[in-house]
C-alpha positions as CSV (number, residue, x, y, z in Angstrom):
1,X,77.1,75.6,129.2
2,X,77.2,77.7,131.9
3,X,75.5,81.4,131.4
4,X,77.2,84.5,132.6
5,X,75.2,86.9,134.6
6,X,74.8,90.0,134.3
7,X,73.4,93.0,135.9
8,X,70.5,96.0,135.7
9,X,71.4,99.3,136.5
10,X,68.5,101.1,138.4
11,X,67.1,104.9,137.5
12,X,68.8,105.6,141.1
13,X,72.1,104.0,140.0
14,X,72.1,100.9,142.2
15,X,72.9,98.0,140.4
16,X,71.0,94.4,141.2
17,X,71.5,91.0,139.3
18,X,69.0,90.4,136.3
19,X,65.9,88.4,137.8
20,X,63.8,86.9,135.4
21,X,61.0,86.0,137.6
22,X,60.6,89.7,138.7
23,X,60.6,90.3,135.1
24,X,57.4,87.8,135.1
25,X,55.9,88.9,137.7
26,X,55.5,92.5,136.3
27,X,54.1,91.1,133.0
28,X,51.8,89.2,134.9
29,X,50.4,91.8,136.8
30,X,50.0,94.3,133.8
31,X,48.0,91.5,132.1
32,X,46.0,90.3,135.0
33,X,42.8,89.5,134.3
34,X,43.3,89.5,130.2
35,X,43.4,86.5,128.2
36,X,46.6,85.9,127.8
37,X,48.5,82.7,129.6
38,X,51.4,82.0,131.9
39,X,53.4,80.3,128.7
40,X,53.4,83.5,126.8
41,X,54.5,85.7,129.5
42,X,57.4,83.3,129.8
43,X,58.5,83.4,125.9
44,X,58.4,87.3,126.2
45,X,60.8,86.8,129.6
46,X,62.5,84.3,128.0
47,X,63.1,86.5,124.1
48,X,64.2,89.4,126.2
49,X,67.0,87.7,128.5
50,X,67.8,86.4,125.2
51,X,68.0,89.8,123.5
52,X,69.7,91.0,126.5
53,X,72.5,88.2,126.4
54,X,73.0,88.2,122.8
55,X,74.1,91.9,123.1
56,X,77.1,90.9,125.3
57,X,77.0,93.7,127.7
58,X,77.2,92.7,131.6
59,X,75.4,96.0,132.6
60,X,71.8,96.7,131.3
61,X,69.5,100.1,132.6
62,X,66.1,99.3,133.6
63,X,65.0,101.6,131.5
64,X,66.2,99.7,128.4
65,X,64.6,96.3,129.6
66,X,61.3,98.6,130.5
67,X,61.3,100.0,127.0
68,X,61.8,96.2,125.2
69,X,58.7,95.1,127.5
70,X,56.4,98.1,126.6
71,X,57.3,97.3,123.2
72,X,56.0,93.4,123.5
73,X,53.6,94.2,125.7
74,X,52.2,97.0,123.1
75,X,51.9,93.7,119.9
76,X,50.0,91.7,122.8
77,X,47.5,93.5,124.6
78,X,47.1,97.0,124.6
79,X,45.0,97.5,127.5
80,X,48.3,95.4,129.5
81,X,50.6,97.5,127.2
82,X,48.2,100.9,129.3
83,X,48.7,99.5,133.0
84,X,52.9,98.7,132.8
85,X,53.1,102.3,130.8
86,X,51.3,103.5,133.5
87,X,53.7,102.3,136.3
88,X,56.9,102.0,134.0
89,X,56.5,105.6,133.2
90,X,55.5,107.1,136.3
91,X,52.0,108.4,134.9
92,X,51.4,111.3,137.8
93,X,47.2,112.3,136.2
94,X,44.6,111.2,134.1
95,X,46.0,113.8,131.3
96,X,49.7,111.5,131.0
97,X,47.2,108.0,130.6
98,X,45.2,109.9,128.3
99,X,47.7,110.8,126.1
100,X,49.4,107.6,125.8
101,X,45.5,105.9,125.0
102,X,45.5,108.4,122.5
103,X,48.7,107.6,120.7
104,X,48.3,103.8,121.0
105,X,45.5,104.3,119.1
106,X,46.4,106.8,116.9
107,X,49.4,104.1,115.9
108,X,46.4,101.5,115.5
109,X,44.7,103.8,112.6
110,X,48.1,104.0,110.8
């Protein structure tokens, strides 16, 4: 069965075709150096193109795919959830980093 591709739309509108490995390769640098292995970097790449298929659409924002990764990355490994926040999100100061420590782990007290 052949898969249909589809396409991300970037924060400065250009559009580029869905590449998981790039989608690796940003996981695997947030988690570098953490315990956490090649094969389950590649199930989270693997449940979000998934996701992403299943919805049907042919045009995705990179935001939307940056949110679903915070989101896995944040269940994993928080200190990897910290570094692709950091990037993702365009942290500009210590203040933006603090507050986002702070809230993941407020949510970890709740």
């Amino acid at each position: 069965m052949e898969t249909v591709p589809f396409f991300v739309t970037k924060k400065d509108g250009r559009r580029e075709d869905f590449d998981p490995q790039k989608l690796f390769n940003g996981l695997k640098k947030a988690t570098e150096k953490r315990d956490i292995s090649p094969e389950r970097l590649r199930a989270i790449v693997d449940d979000i193109e998934a996701e992403l298929r299943r919805s049907g659409r042919v045009e995705i924002p990179s935001q939307e795919i940056g949110e679903m990764v915070m989101e896995r990355l944040r269940d994993l490994d928080e200190v990897a959830y910290i570094r692709f926040a950091s990037v993702y999100r365009e942290f500009m100061d210590l203040q933006q980093v603090k507050r986002e420590i702070e809230q993941v782990l407020s949510s970890r007290r709740s």
